[in-house]
N, C-alpha and C positions, 0 to 999 in steps of 0.2 A: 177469178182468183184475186188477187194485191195482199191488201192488208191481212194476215192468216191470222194469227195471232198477238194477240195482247195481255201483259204480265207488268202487274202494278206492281212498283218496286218503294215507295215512299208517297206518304200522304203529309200534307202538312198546313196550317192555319198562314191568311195571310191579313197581316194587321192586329194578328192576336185575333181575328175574328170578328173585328168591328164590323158593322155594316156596312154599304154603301148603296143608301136609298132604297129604290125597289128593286134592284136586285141581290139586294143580301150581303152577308157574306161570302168568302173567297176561301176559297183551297189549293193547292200548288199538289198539281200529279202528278208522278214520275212514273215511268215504265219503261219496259222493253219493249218492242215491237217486230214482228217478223212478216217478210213478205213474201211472194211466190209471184211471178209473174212469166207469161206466155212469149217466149221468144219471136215467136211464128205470129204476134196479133198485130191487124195491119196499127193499131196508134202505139204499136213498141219497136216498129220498125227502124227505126231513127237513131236507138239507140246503139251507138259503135263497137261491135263487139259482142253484140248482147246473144245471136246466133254460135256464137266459138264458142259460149259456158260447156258446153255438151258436145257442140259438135253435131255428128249426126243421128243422136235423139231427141225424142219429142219430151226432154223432160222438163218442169217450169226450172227458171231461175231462181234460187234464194237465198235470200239475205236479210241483214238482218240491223237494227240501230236500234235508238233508243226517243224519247219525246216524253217533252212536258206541256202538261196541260194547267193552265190556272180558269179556272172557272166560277160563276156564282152559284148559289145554291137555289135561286131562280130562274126559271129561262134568259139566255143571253140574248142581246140586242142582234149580236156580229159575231161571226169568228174571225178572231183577224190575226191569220198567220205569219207571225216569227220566224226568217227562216235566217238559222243563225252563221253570222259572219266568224270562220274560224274557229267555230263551236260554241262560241258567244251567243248569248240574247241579249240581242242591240234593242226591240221595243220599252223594255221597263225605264233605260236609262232618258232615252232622248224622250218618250211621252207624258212619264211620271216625271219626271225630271229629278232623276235618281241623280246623286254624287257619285264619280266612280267609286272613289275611295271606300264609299259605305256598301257600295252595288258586289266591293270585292268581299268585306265583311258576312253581307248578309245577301244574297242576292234574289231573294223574293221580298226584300225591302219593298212598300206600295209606294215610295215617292209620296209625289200629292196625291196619288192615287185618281189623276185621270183618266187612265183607261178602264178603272172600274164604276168609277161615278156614271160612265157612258154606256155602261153594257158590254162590252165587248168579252167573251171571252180568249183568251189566246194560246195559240199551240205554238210550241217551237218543236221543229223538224228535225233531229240530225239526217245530213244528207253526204256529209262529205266525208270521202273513206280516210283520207290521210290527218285527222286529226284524231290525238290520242286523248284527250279530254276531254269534257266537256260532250258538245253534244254532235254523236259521231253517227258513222256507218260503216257495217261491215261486210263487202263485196265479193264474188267470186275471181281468177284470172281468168279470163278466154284464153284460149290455147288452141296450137296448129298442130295437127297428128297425135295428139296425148298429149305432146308438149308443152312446157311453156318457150312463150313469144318473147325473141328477143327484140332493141330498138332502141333508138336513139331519143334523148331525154333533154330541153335546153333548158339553161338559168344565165340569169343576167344580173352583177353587182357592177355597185358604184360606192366604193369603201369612202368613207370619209375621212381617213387617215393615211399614210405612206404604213404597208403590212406586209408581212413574208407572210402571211396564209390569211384565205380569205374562205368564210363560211358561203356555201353553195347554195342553203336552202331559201326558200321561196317567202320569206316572212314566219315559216316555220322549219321543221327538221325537213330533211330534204328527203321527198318522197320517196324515189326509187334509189335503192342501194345502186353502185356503180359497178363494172365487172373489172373494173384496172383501165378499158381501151376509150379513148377520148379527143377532142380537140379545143383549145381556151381561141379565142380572136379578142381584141381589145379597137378600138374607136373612142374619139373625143369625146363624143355627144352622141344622141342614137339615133341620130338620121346622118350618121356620118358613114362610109365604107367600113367594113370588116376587114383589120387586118391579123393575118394567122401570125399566133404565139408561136416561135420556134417546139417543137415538143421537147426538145432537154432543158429547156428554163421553165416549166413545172411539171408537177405530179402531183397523183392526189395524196395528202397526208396535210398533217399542220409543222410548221415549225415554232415550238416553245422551248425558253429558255435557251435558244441555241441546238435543239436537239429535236432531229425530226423523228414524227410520232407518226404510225401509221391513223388512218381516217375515213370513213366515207362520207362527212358531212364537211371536210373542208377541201382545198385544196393549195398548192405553197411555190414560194418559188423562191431561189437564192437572192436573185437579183431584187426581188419585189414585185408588188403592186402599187401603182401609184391613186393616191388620193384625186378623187375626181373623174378618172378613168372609167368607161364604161366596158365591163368584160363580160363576153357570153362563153359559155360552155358550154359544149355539147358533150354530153357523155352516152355509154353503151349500157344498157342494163337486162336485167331479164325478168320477167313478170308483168305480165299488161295485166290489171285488174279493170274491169268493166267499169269505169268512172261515171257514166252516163246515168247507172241508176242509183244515181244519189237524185236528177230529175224524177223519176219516177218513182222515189220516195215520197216527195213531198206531194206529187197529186196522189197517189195511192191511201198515205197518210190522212191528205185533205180529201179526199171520195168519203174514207171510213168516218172521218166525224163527221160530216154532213150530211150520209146518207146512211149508215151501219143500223137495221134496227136494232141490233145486241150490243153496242157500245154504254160502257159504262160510266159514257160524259152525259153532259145536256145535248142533244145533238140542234146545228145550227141549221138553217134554211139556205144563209148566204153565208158568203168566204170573200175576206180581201187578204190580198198574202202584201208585205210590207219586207223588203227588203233594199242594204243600205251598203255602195262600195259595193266589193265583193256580190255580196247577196242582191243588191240591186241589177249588175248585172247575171244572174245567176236567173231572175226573174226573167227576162231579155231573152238570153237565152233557151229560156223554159218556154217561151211564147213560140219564137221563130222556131224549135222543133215541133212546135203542134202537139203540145203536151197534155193543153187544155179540156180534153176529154177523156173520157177512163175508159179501162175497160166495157165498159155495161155502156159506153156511150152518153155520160152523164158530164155535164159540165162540174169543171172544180172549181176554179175562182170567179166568182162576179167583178171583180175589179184589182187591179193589181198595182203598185207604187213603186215603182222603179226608182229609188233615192240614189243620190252623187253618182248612177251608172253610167252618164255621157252617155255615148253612140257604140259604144261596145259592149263587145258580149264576153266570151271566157273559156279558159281553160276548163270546160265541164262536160265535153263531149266529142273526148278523140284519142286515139290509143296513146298513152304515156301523159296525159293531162296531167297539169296539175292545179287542181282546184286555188290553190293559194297565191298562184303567179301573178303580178302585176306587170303588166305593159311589156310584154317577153312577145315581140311579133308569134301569133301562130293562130290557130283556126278561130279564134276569138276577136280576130282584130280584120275578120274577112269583112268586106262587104255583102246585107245590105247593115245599114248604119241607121237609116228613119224606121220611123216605125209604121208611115205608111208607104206603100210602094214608089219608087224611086228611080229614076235610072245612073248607072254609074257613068260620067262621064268619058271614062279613062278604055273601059273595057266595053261598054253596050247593056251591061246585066241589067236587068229590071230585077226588083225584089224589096220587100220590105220585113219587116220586125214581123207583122201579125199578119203575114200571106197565110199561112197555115191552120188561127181561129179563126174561131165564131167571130163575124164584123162588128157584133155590139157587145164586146168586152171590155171594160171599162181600162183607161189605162192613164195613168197620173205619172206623168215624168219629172222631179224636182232636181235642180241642180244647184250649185253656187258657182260662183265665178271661178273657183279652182278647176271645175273639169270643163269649163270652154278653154282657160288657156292650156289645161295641160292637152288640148288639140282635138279632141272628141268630138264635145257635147254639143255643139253648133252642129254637126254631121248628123243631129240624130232630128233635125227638123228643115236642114238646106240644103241644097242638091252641092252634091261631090266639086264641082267645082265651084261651090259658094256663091252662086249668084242668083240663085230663085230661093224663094221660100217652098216646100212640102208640107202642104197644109194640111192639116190631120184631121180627122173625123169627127161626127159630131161627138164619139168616144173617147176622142185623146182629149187630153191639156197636157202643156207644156208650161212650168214657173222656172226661174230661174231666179235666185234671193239674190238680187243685187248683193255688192261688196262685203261678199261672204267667202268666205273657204271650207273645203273638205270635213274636218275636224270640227265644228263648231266652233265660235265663241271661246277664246281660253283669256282667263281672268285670273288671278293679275297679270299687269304687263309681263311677257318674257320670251324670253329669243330664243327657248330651248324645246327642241322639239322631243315630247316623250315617246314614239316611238324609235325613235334610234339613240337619243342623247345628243344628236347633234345641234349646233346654233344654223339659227340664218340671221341676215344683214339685219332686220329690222323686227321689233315686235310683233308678234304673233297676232292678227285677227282676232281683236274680241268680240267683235257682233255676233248675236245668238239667233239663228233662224228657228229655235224649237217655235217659238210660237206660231209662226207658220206653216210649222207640220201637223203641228196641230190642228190649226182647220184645214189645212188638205185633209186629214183622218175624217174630221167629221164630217166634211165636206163630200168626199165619195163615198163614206156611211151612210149619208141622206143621198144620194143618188143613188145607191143599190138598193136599199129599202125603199125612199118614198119617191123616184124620180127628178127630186130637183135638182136641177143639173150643174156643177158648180161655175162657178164664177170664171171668166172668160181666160185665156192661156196670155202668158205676160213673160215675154223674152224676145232679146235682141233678135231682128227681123232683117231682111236685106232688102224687103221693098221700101221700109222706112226709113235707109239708111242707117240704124241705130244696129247694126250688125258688121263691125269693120276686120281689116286685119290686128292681129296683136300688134306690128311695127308702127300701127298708126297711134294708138295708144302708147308705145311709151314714147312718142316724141314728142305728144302734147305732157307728158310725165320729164322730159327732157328741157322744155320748151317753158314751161312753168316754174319749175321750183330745180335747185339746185340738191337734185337726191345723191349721194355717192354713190350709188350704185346701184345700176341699173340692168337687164336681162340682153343678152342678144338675139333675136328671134330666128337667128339662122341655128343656134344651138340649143333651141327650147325642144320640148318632145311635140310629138302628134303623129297622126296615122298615116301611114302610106299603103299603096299599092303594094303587096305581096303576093311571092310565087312562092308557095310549098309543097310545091311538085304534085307528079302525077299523079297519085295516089289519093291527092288531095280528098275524093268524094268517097274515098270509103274509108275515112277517116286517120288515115296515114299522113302523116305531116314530114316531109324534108327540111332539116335544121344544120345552119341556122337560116330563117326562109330570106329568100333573095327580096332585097328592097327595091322597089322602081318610086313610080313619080311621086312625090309628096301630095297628099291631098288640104287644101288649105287652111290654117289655125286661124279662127276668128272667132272673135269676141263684143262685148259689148262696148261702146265707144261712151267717152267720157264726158260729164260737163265742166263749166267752168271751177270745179271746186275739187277736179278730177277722180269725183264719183262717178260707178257708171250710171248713164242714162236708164236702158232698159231695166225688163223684170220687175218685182215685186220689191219696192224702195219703204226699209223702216224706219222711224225718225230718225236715225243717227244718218242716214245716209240722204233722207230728204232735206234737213232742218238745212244745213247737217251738223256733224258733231266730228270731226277727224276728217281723213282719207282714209277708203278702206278697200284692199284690195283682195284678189282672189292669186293673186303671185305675190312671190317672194325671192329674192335672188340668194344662190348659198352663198353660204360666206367662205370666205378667202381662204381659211386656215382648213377647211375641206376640201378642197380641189373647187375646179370647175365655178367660179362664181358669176362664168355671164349665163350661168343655166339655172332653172329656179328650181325650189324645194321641194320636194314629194309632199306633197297635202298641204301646205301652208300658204296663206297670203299676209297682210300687214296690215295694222291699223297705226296710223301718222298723226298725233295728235301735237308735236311739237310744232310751231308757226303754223299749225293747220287750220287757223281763224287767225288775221291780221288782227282785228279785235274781237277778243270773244263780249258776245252780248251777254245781259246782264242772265243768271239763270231764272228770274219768274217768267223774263220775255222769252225766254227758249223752250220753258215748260209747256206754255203755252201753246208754242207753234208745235212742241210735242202730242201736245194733246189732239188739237188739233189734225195732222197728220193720222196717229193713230185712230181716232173717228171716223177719218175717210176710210181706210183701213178695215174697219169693222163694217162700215156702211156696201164697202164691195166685198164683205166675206174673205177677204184673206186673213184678215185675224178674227176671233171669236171673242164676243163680249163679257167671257167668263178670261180672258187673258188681256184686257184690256190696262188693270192696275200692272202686269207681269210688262209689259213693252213700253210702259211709262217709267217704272223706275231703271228699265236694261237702259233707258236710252238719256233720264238722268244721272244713272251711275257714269255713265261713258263721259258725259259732261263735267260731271265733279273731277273727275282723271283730266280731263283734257286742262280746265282749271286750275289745277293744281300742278300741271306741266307748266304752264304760261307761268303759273307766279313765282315759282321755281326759276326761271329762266335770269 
């Protein structure tokens, strides 16, 4: 069974139908798509809940979303799956190097239209139930005796203002409606103890203009909330919907174009799926349940890109998940963390990311310095307690984009973060790693197709020493330069050891789950110019041109400012050269840099003019600081 049906809902020209070389023009396909899957097949077993749809009949599961397809009108190179973050397709913007602003306009805009100069066609999956636009899915509840399951639900804010009612939802509307019964705990930082909110200093509702309104997407309190404060919630709700086959969407999806002979695309030979944040871990996740082969026993992805996922996985396969959660301890933040077999230091478990496939699955892990320190991404290649390297197969690589952040590259200077509105201390990270995801793309395109295998893995390492703690770094950041403000490492995030109860292995989660030993934050360690050493270093950070980091500390008038900011790090370009050299001598050693650059395959000779000017632009700014001064 899987994929049953398929209902084209929108056809549409892309570029106006320009060409792009040999393989033509482009089409943008929308549909509907419906699936049916066997509860009882041992590669669906895994799935939490998936047995309760029915209960004790042998009937398939079904459900049901939607996927767009853009394609050429000649055979494709690749199919390279979009699997979208929040309902979003994240490929067109970071490969075409789409503008948001025009992406929200028109959003089959071709950019420069890289990914079709290369062949690739691309599908984007809806997978995730809780999102109401864009590109979704819609699932059955499991239910106990006819019923629906009741169960407890967490979320976790950190307001950046002082607020009598504080929105609950996960980055979006808050999944599970609440039934009234609940408990709020608040802590300084999230590696701090849980302390219980008395229950008659909140409830759920908002308070506006003075007058409380009933709510199930906030909740309020007389006394307040304070700015900086970290609050978790645990609420009562009713209706488990089977969350796990939003995974089995997307291989079910990716089976049907690659192998469907009645599919009314091009069908492809090979599959890389491509996702980023969120969807990067959602890929992670998809591996460590052994998703990788379909029903018929067919493999679905030749190679897979795990982008900004760190050493975690997610909220995508456990009763009350919720797909949109960020860093909310729960089954997603379990161990294992590498992705190749590993032991935990703390408990004994052996386990890794791809215990479950095929061993020659390709798998490309990219990060920036924002998920080593936000505590992770170091976990997902050095054993638990940070002292060996886990060296991964001749099928992994591991890049980490030096003195990069979450969010890419944001230009012009400014301290306001557009997913909340909020400031932090210092300018936002302008350096743009697209050009390097760039050739990672093509890079495991030419390994899935022609065997050549890409270019050697580049991240801080702990036999090299170039893999430290984060309090070592900021003391040569203390020890240096006179920053006003600086992080404190006993109050930054990262992963620990959790217990969420017994129930744990059949996918039942205890909230909020009990924290034990901290597992260790480390990053890459700095040079004299307090760039980091390791990973894949672009002229601005080799020449270099600024400091640039993968942290950022909040700012004060938010709460909490020895803790850093959700996604953001900083670029320093004021006294960040005692003397800035002249710019032809700087071009140069840009040029230079980027050659090396192309000559080891981390960037591509068609993006060679694109990382010459990102890394004179940065220098005209930095220039223009100094003479300002």
């Amino acid at each position: 069974m899987s994929l049953t049906e398929i209902q084209i809902t929108d056809r549409r020209e892309i570029a106006k139908g320009v060409p792009f070389g040999k393989y033509g023009r482009y089409e943008a396909i929308s549909a509907t798509v419906k699936y049916e899957v066997d509860p009882r097949h041992p590669h669906n077993q895994r799935i939490v809940d998936l047995s309760k749809v029915h209960e004790q009949s042998d009937k398939p599961v079904q459900f049901e979303g939607n996927l767009v397809v853009i394609l050429p009108e000649n055979p494709p190179a690749c199919l390279l799956i979009d699997v979208p973050n929040r309902g979003r397709r994240i490929t067109p913007g970071l490969f075409n190097r789409v503008n948001p602003a025009v992406a929200l306009e028109d959003p089959f805009n071709p950019g420069d239209g890289f990914l079709y100069k290369h062949g690739f066609s691309i599908a984007a999956i809806g997978w995730q139930f809780d999102v109401q636009q864009g590109m979704h899915l819609r699932v059955p509840n499991a239910k106990k005796n006819g019923e629906e399951i009741t169960g407890d639900v967490v979320c976790q804010m950190q307001p950046g203002r002082d607020t009598h009612s504080l929105f609950f939802g996960q980055t979006l509307e808050p999944t599970y409606v609440p039934t009234g019964t609940g408990k709020l705990y608040r802590r300084k930082h999230t590696r701090a103890t849980y302390e219980l909110v008395p229950s008659d200093q909140w409830r759920f509702g908002r308070i506006k203009d003075g007058v409380f309104q009933k709510s199930d997407q906030f909740i309020c309190s007389e006394q307040g909330f304070a700015k900086g404060t970290v609050y978790t919630l645990v609420y009562e709700t009713c209706g488990a919907p089977v969350v796990g086959l939003g995974l089995l969407a997307l291989r079910d999806a990716t089976s049907f174009l690659k192998y469907a002979p009645d599919s009314p695309f091009h069908r492809s030979e090979h599959a890389i799926a491509y996702g980023a944040s969120q969807t990067g871990r959602v890929l992670r996740h998809f591996l460590y349940e052994g998703l990788n082969t379909d029903e018929s026993d067919r493999r679905v992805f030749d190679a897979l890109i795990p982008h900004i996922a760190g050493g975690q996985r997610g909220d995508f396969n456990h009763r009350f998940a919720q797909p949109g959660s960020m860093g909310v301890p729960a089954a997603g933040q379990l161990f294992p963390f590498t992705v190749e077999k590993s032991t935990d230091s703390r408990t004994g478990k052996i386990g890794g990311v791809r215990d479950r496939v095929e061993s020659d699955v390709k798998i490309v892990s990219t990060n920036t310095s924002w998920e080593y320190w936000r505590g992770d991404a170091a976990l997902s290649h050095v054993s638990t307690d940070g002292k060996q390297d886990v060296e991964g197969s001749e099928y992994d690589r591991f890049y980490m984009f030096s003195g990069t952040h979450h969010i890419n590259g944001i230009m012009p200077l400014t301290k306001q973060l557009m997913v909340n509105g909020e400031e932090v201390c210092y300018p936002l990270n302008t350096i743009s790693y697209t050009p390097l995801m760039r050739a990672v793309l093509i890079n495991t395109k030419r390994w899935v197709l022609e065997g050549i295998e890409p270019p050697a893995s580049r991240m801080p390492r702990a036999d090299d020493s170039t893999l430290v703690p984060t309090e070592a770094v900021i003391e040569e950041f203390k020890q240096q330069r006179d920053f006003p403000s600086l992080p404190n490492p006993d109050e930054m995030t990262g992963l620990c050891q959790v217990d969420l109860g017994d129930q744990i292995n059949e996918g039942i989660c205890e909230f909020p789950a009990k924290l034990l030993a901290n597992y260790p934050t480390l990053v890459s360690d700095v040079d004299g110019t307090l760039n980091e050493i390791a990973g894949i270093r672009l002229p601005e950070i080799e020449v270099p041109i600024g400091i640039h980091t993968g942290w950022n500390p909040r700012l004060a008038k938010h709460g909490a400012p020895e803790q850093t900011a959700t996604f953001a790090g900083f670029s320093w370009y004021s006294n960040a050269l005692e003397n800035l050299p002249p710019r032809s001598a700087v071009k140069r050693k840009v040029e230079q840099v980027t050659d090396q650059l192309i000559a080891d395959r981390y960037v591509l000779e068609e993006d060679r003019d694109l990382v010459i000017e990102n890394a004179m632009t940065r220098y005209d700014l930095a220039a223009t600081i100094q003479t300002a001064k």
